[in-house]
PAVEXLUM-298594 format. One line per 10 residues: number of its first residue (from 1); for each residue y, x, z of N, C-alpha, C. Coordinates in steps of 0.2 Angstrom, whole numbers, plus 5000, padded with zeros to 4 digits. Last residue first. Layout:
N
NUM	Y:X:Z:Y:X:Z:Y:X:Z  ...
***
This chain:
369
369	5613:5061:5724:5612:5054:5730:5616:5050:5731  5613:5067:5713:5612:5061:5711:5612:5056:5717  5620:5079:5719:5621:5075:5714:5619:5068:5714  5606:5084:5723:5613:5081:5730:5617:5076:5725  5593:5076:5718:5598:5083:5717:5602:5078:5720  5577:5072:5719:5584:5068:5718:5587:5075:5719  5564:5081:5717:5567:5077:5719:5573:5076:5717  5550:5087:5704:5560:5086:5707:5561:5080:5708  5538:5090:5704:5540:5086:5700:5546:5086:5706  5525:5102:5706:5532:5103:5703:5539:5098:5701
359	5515:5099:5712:5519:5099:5716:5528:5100:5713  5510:5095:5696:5506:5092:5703:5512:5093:5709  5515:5101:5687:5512:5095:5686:5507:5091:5692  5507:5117:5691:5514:5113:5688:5510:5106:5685  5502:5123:5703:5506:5119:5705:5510:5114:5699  5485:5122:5691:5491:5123:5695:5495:5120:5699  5471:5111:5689:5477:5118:5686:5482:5120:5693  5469:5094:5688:5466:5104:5690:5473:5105:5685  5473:5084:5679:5470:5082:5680:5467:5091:5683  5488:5083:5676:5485:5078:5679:5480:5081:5684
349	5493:5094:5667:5493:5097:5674:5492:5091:5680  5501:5086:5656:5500:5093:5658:5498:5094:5666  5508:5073:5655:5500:5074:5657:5496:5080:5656  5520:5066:5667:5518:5072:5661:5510:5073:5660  5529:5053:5673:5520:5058:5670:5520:5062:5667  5545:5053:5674:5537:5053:5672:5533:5055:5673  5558:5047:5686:5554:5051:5682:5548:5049:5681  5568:5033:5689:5560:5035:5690:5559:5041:5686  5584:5030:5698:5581:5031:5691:5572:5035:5693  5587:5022:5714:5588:5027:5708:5582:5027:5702
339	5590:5012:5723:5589:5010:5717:5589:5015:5711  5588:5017:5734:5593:5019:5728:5595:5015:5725  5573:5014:5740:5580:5011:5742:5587:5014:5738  5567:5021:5729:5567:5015:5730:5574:5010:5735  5570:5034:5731:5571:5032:5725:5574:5024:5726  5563:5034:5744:5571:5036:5745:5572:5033:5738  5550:5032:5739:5554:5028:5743:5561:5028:5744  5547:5045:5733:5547:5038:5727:5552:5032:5732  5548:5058:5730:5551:5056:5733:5554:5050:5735  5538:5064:5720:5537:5062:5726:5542:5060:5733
329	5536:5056:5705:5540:5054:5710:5539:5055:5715  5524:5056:5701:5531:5059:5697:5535:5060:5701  5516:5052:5708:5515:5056:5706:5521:5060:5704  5521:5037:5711:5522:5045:5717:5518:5049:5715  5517:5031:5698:5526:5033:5701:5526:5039:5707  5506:5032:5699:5509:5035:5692:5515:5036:5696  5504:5020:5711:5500:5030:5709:5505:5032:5705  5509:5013:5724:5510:5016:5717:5507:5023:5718  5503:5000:5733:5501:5005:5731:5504:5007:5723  5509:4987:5744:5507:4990:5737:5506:4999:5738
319	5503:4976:5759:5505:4982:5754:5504:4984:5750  5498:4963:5758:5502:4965:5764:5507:4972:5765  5498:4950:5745:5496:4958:5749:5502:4957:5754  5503:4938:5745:5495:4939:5738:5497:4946:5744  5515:4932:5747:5508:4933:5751:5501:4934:5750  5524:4932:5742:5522:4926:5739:5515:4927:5742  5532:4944:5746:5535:4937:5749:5531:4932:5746  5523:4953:5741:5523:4953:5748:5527:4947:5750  5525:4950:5727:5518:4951:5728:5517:4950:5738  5537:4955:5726:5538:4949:5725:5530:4949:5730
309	5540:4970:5728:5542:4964:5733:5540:4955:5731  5532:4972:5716:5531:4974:5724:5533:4968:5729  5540:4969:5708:5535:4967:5707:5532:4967:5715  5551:4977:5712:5552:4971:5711:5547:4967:5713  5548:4990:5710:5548:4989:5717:5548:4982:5715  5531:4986:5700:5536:4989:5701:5540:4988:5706  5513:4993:5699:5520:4988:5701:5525:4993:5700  5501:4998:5692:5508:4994:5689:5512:4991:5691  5493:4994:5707:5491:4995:5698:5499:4991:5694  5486:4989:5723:5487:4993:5715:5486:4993:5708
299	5487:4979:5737:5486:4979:5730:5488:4985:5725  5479:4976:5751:5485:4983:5749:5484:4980:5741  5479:4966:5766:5477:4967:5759:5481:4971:5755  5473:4962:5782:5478:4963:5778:5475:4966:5771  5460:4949:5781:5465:4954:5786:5470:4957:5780  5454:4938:5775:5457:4936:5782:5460:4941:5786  5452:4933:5757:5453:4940:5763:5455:4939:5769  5455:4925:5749:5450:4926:5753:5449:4928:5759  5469:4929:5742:5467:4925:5750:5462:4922:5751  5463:4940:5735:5467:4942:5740:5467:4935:5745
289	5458:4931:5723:5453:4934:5728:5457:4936:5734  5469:4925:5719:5463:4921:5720:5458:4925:5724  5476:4937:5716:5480:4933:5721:5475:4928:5724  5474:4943:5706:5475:4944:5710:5474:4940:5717  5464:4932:5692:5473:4935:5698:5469:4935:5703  5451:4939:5685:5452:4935:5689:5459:4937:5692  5451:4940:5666:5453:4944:5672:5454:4938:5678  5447:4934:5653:5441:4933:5658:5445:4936:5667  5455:4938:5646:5456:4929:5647:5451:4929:5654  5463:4955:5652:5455:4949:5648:5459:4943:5649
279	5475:4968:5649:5471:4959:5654:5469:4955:5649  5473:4981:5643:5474:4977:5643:5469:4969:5646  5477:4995:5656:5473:4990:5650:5474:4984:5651  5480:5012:5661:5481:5005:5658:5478:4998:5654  5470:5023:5669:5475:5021:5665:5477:5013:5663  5460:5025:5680:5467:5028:5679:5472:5027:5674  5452:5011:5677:5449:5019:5681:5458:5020:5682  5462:5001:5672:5456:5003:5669:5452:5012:5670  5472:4987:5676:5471:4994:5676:5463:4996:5675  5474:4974:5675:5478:4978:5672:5477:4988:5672
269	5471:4968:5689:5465:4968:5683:5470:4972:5677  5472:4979:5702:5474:4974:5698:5471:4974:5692  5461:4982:5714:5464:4985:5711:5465:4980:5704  5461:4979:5734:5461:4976:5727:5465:4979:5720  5457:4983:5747:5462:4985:5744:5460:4986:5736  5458:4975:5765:5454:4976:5758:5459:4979:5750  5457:4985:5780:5461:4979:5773:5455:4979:5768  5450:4988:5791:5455:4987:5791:5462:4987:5786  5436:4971:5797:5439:4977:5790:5447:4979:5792  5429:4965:5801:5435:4964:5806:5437:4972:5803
259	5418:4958:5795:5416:4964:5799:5424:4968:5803  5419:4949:5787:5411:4946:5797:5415:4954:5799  5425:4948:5778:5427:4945:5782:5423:4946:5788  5415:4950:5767:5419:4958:5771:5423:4955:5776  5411:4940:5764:5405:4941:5771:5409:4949:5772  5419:4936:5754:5421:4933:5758:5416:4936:5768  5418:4947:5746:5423:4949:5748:5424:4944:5754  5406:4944:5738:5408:4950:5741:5413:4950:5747  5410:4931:5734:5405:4933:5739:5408:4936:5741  5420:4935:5725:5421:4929:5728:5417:4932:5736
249	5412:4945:5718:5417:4947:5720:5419:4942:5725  5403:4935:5710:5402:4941:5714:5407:4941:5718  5412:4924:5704:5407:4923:5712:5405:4929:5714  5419:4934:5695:5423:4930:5700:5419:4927:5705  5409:4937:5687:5412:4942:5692:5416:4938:5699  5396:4936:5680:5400:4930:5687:5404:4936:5690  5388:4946:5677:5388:4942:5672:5391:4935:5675  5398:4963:5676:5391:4958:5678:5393:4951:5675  5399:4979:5671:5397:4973:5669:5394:4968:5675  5405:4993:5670:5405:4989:5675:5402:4981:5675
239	5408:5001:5659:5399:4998:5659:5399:4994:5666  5420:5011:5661:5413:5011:5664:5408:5008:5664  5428:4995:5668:5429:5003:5664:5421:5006:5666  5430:4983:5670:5422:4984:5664:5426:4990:5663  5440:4973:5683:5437:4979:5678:5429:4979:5674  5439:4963:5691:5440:4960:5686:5441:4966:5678  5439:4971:5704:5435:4965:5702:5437:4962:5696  5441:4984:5713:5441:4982:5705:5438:4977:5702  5442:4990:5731:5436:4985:5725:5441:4985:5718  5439:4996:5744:5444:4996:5739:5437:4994:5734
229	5440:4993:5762:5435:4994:5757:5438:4993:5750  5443:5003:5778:5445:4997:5772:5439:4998:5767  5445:5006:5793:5439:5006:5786:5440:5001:5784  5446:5003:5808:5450:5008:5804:5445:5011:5797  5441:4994:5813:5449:4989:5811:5451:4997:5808  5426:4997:5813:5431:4994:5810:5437:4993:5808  5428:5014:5819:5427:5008:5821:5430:5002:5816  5416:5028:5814:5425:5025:5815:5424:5017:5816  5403:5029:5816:5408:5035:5817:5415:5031:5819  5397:5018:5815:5394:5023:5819:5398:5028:5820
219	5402:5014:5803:5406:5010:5811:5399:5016:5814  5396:5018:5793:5399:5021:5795:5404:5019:5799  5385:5010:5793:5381:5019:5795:5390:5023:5796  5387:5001:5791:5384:4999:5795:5386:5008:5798  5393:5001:5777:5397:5001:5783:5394:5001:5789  5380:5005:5772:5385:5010:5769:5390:5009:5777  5373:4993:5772:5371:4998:5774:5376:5004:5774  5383:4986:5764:5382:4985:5772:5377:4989:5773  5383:4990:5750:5388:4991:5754:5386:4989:5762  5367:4988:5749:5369:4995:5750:5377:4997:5753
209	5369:4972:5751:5363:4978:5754:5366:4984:5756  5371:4967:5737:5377:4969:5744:5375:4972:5749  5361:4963:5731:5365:4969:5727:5369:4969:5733  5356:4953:5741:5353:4959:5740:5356:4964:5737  5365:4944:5737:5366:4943:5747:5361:4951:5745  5366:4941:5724:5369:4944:5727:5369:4949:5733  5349:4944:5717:5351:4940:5721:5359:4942:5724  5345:4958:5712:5343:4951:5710:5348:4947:5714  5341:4971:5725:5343:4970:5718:5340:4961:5718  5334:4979:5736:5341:4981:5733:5345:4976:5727
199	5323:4975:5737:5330:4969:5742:5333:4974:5740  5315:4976:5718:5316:4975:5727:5321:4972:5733  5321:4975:5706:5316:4969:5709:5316:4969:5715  5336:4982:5699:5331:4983:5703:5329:4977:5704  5346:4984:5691:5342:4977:5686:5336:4982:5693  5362:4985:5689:5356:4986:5694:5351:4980:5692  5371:4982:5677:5369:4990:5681:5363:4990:5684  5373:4970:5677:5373:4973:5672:5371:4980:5674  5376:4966:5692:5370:4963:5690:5368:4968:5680  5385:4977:5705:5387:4974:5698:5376:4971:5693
189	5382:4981:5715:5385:4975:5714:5384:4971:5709  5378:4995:5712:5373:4992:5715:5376:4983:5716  5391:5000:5706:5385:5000:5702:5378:4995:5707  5398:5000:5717:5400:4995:5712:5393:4995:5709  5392:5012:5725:5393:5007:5728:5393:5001:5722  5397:5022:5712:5390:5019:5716:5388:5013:5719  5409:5016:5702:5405:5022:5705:5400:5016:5711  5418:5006:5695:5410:5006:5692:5407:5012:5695  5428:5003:5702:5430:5010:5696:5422:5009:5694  5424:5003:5720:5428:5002:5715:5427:5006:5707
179	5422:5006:5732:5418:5001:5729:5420:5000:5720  5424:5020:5742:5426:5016:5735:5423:5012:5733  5430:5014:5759:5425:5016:5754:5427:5015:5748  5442:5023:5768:5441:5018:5765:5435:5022:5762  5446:5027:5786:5442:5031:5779:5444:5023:5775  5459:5034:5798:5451:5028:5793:5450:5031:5788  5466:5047:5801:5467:5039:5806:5461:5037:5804  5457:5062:5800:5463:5056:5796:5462:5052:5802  5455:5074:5808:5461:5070:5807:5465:5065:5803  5442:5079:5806:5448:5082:5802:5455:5078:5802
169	5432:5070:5813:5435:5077:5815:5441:5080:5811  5437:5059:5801:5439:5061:5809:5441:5066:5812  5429:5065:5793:5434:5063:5794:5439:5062:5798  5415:5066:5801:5420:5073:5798:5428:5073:5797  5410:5054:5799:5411:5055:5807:5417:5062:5804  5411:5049:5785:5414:5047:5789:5418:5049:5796  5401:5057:5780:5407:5058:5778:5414:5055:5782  5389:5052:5788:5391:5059:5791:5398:5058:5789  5391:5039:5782:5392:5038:5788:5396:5046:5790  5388:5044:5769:5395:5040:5772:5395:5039:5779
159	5375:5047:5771:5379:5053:5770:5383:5049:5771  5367:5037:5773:5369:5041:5778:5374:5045:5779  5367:5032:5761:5373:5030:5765:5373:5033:5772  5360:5041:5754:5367:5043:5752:5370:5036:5755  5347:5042:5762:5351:5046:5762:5358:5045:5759  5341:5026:5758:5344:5029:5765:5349:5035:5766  5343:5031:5742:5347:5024:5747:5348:5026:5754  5329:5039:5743:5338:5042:5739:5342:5035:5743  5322:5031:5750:5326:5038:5753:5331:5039:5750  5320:5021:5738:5325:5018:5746:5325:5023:5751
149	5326:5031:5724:5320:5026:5728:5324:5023:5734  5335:5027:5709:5335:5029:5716:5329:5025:5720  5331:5031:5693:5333:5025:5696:5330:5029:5705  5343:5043:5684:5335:5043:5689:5335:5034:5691  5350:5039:5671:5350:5039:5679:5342:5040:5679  5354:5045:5654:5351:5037:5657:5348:5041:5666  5370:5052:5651:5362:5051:5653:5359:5048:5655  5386:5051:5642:5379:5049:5647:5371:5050:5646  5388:5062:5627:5386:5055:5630:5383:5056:5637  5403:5070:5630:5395:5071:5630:5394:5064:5630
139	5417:5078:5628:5416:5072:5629:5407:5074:5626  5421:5097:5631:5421:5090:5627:5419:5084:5630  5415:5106:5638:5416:5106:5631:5417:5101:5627  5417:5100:5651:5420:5107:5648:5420:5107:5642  5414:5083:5650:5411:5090:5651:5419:5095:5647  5417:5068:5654:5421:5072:5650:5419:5078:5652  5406:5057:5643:5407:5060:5651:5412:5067:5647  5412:5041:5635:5408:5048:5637:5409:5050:5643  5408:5024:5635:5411:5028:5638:5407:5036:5635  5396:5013:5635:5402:5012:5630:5410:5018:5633
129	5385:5016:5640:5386:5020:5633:5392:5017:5630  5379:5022:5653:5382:5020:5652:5384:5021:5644  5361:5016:5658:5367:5024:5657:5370:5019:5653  5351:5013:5669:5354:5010:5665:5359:5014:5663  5340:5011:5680:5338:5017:5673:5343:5015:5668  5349:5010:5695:5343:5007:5691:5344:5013:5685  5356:5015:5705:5350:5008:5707:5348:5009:5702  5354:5034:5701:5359:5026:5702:5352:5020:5703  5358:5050:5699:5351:5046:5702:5358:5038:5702  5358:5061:5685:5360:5060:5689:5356:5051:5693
119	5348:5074:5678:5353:5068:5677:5354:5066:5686  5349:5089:5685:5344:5084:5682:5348:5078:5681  5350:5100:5695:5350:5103:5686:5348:5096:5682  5352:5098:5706:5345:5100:5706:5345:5099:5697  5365:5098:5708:5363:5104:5710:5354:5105:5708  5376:5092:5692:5369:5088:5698:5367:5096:5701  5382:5096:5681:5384:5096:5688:5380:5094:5695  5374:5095:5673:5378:5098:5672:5381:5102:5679  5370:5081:5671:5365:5084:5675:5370:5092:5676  5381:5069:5678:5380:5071:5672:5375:5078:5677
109	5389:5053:5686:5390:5059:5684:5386:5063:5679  5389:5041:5685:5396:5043:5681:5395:5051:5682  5380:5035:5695:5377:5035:5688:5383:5040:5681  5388:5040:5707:5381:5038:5706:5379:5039:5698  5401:5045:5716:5400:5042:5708:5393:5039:5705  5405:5039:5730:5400:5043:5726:5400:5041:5721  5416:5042:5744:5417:5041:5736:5408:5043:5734  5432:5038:5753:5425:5043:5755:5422:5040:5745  5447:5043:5757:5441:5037:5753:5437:5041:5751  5454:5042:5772:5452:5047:5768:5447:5043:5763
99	5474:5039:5778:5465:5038:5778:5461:5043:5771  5486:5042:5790:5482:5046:5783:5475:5041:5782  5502:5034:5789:5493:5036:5793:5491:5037:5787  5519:5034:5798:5515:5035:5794:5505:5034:5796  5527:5036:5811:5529:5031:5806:5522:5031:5799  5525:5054:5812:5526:5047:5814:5529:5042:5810  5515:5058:5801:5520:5062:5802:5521:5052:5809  5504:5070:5790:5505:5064:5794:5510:5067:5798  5503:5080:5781:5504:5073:5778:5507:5070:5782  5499:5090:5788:5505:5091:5783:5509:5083:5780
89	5486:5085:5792:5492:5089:5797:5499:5089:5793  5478:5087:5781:5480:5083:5786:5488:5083:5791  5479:5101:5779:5481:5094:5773:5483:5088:5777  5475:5106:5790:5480:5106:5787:5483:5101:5784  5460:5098:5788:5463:5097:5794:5473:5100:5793  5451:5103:5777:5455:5097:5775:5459:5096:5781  5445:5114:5781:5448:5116:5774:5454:5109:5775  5437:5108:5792:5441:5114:5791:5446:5114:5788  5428:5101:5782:5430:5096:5787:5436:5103:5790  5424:5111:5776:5425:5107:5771:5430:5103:5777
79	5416:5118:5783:5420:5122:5779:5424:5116:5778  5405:5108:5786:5409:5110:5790:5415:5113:5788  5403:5096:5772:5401:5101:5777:5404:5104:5781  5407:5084:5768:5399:5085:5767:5397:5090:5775  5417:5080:5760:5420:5080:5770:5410:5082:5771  5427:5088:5746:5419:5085:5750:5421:5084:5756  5437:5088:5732:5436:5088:5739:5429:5086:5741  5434:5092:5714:5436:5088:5720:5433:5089:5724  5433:5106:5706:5437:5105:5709:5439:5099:5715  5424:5097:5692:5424:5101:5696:5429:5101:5701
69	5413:5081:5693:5418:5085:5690:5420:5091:5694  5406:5070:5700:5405:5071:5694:5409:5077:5692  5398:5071:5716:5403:5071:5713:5399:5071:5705  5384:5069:5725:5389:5062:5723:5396:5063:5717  5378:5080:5727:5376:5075:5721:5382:5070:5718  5384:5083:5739:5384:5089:5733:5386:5085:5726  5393:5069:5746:5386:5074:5746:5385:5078:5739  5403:5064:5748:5401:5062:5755:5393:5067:5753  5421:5066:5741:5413:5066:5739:5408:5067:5745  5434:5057:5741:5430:5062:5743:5425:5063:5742
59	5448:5054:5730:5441:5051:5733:5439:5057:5732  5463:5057:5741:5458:5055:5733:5453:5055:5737  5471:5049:5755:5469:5053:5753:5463:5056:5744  5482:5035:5756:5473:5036:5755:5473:5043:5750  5495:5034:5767:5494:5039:5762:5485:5038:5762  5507:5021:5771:5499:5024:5770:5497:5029:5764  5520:5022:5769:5518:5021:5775:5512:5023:5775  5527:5038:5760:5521:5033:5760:5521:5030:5768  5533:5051:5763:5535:5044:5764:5533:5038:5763  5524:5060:5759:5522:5059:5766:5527:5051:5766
49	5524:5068:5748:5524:5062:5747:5522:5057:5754  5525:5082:5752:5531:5079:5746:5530:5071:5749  5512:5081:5758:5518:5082:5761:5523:5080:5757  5504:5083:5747:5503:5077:5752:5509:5077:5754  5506:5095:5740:5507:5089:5739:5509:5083:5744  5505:5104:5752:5511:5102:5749:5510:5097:5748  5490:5101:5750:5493:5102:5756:5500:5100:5756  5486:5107:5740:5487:5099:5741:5489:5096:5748  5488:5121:5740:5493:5117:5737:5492:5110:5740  5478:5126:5750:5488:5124:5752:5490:5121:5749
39	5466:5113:5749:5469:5121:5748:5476:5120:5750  5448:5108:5751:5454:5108:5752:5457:5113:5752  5433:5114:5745:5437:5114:5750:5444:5111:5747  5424:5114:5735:5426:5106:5738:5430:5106:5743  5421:5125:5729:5415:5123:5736:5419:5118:5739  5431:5127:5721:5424:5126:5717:5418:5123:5724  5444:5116:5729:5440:5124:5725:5433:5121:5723  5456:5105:5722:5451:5108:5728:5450:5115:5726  5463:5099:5711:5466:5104:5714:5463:5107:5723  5461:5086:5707:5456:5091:5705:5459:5097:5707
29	5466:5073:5708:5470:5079:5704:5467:5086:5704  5463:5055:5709:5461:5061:5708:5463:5066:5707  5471:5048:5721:5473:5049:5717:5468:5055:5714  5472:5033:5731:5468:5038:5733:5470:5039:5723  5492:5029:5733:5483:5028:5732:5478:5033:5730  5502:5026:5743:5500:5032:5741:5493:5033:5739  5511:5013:5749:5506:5013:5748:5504:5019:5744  5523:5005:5758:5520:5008:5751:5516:5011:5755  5527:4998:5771:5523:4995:5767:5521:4996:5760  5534:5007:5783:5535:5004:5777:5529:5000:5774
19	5529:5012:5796:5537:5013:5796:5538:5010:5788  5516:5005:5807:5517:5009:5798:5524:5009:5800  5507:5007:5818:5512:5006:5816:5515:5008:5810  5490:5005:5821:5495:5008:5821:5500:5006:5817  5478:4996:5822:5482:4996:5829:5488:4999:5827  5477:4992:5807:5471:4997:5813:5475:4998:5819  5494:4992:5805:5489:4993:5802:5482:4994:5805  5510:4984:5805:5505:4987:5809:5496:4986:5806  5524:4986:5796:5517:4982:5798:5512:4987:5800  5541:4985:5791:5537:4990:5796:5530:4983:5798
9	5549:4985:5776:5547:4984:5783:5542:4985:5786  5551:4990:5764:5555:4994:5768:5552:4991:5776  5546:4980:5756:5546:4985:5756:5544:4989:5762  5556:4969:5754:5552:4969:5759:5550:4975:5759  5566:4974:5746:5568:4974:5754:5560:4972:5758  5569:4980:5733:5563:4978:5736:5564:4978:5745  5580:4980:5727:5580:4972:5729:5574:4973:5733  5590:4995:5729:5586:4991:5726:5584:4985:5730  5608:4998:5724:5603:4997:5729:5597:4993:5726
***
C-alpha cells in the first residue's frame, strides 16, 4: 500500500469540493487542430485521467498571436469555446474540477507562426538567445520582439479577460494564468526582458502592471476564489532572467494576497519548461515563497507520492501536481493507493501525433490489482 495518505484527503477549493489533493498540470500535447479546436482524442485523454482532484487543462491561447506552435487549443472564439465543452464534459465528474490556463507566449513565439507574418510583439526588443525556437525544420534562432505599445497591452489583457469569460461558457470551474516558463506575463516581471521606461517597466510595483491588468479584466468574467496564478520563480528556461528573483517573486506574490486568489501554483526550482534541471545555489525552496501565500498552494515538479505527502504534512502546499507520471500513467491515483509500479514516458508521441503516446498508455491489468 502506499504511504501517501495525505493525498487521498478531500479539500475544498473556490467553494468546491475536491475528492483528493493531486493535481493534473496544465500539460502541452499539441493534439488540437490547426484552427485551435479541441478533438475527441483529448477528450479521452482528459477522461483516462479524470482521478485527478484538479484537472488544469494545457495552456490555452487567449489570441491568434499568442501561440507559438501548431496544434494547441484557443478559448479566442466561438468554434473554440464549442469544440472545448465535451472535453469538458468528459473530465469532470463529481469529487473533481476542471480549470483552464489561459496562456500567451509573447517573445517565445516566431514570425512563422505570427498571422501578420512578423516577429513577434513582447515589453521590450529583447530576443532570447540562449535557447532556439523549435520550427518544422528544425531549431531557428529567435527573433528580436516588436516592443509592444499600450494598445498592444490593452488588447492582450483584454483578450484574458475574453479567454476567460469563454471558459466558462465552455464549462470549466476557474482558469489559471500562466505567469510562468518565461511567457508573456513573466516576461513583463522579469527585469532581464523588460527594460520599458514607461509604468510598464523599472520598478517592480510597474513590471506587475500587466499581471493586474490581466486579473483585473478577468474577475470581470470569473470571480476570484475561482483563478489561480501559476509562477516558476527560481527558473531561467528561456532567458527568464532577473536580477532579485527571490524580491521579485517575494513581491509578486505577497500583493497576489489583496485579491482572494484561488491558489497560487508554484513550479519547483528543479524543473526547466518540461524537462528537468538541475537546482542552482541561487534556487529559491519552495517552501520560502509557498508561506507567503495566504490561500491554498499547488506545487509541481518531480514529486513523488512520498515527496508528495511529505510537502502536505510540512505545509509548503495544499496540492501536488504530477505531469510526467499521469502522462504515463492515466490511472496514477489508483497506482498510488496500490502502491503499484509507475510506467514511463515514452517520447514518441509527447508532443502532436496520434492517439499513440497520448491515450495509448495501459492501465493496471486485472492481474495486477
Amino acid at each position: 500500500m502506499s504511504t501517501a495518505n495525505r493525498l487521498f484527503e478531500p479539500f475544498t477549493l473556490g467553494g468546491q469540493k475536491l475528492a483528493n489533493r493531486m493535481v493534473l498540470p496544465p500539460l502541452t500535447r499539441s493534439r488540437a487542430t490547426d484552427e485551435g479546436l479541441a478533438t475527441d482524442l483529448m477528450a479521452d485523454y482528459y477522461r483516462q485521467r479524470s482521478g485527478a482532484g484538479l484537472i488544469i487543462a494545457e495552456g490555452t491561447v487567449v489570441l491568434p498571436q499568442a501561440t507559438a506552435y501548431p496544434r494547441v487549443p484557443g478559448l479566442y472564439n466561438a468554434a473554440q469555446v464549442e469544440a472545448w465543452k465535451p472535453v469538458v464534459a468528459a473530465a469532470k465528474h463529481d469529487g473533481n474540477a476542471m480549470y483552464c490556463q489561459l496562456w500567451h507566449v509573447g517573445r517565445q513565439s516566431h514570425s512563422t507562426v505570427q498571422p501578420d507574418g512578423l516577429p513577434p510583439k513582447a515589453p521590450s526588443p529583447v530576443p532570447i538567445t540562449g535557447f532556439k525556437y523549435r520550427s518544422p525544420d528544425g531549431p531557428v534562432a529567435y527573433e528580436t520582439p516588436r516592443e509592444m505599445s499600450e494598445a498592444d497591452i490593452q488588447e492582450a489583457a483584454t483578450a484574458f479577460g475574453a479567454a476567460a469569460r469563454n471558459a466558462m461558457i465552455a464549462g470549466f470551474d476557474g482558469v489559471e494564468l500562466h505567469g510562468a516558463n518565461g511567457y508573456l506575463i513573466e516576461q513583463f516581471l522579469d527585469d532581464g526582458i523588460n527594460r520599458r521606461t514607461d509604468s510598464y517597466g523599472g520598478s517592480i510595483e510597474n513590471r506587475m502592471r500587466f499581471l493586474r491588468e490581466v486579473l483585473s479584466a478577468v474577475f470581470d468574467h470569473v470571480p476570484p476564489h475561482r483563478v489561480g496564478v501559476r509562477l516558476s520563480p527560481s527558473s531561467t528556461w528561456m532567458d527568464a532572467i532577473d536580477s532579485d528573483k527571490r524580491r521579485l517573486f517575494g513581491t509578486v506574490i505577497n500583493r497576489l494576497n489583496e485579491f482572494g486568489l484561488a491558489y497560487l501554483h508554484l513550479v519547483e526550482p528543479g524543473i526547466a519548461g518540461s524537462s528537468s534541471a538541475e537546482v542552482s545555489a541561487e534556487a529559491i525552496p519552495t517552501a520560502d515563497l509557498a508561506a507567503l501565500f495566504d490561500g491554498p498552494v499547488i506545487v509541481t515538479g518531480g514529486h513523488t507520492p512520498e515527496t508528495a505527502d511529505a510537502v502536505i504534512e510540512n505545509g509548503t502546499a495544499d496540492l501536488v501536481g504530477f505531469g510526467r507520471l499521469f502522462i504515463a500513467n492515466p490511472d496514477l491515483p489508483r497506482r498510488f493507493a496500490l502502491g503499484a509500479p509507475f510506467g514511463d514516458v515514452r517520447k514518441r508521441g509527447l508532443y502532436g501525433g496520434t492517439a499513440e503516446g497520448y491515450t495509448d498508455y495501459p492501465e493496471l491489468s486485472a492481474a495486477e490489482l
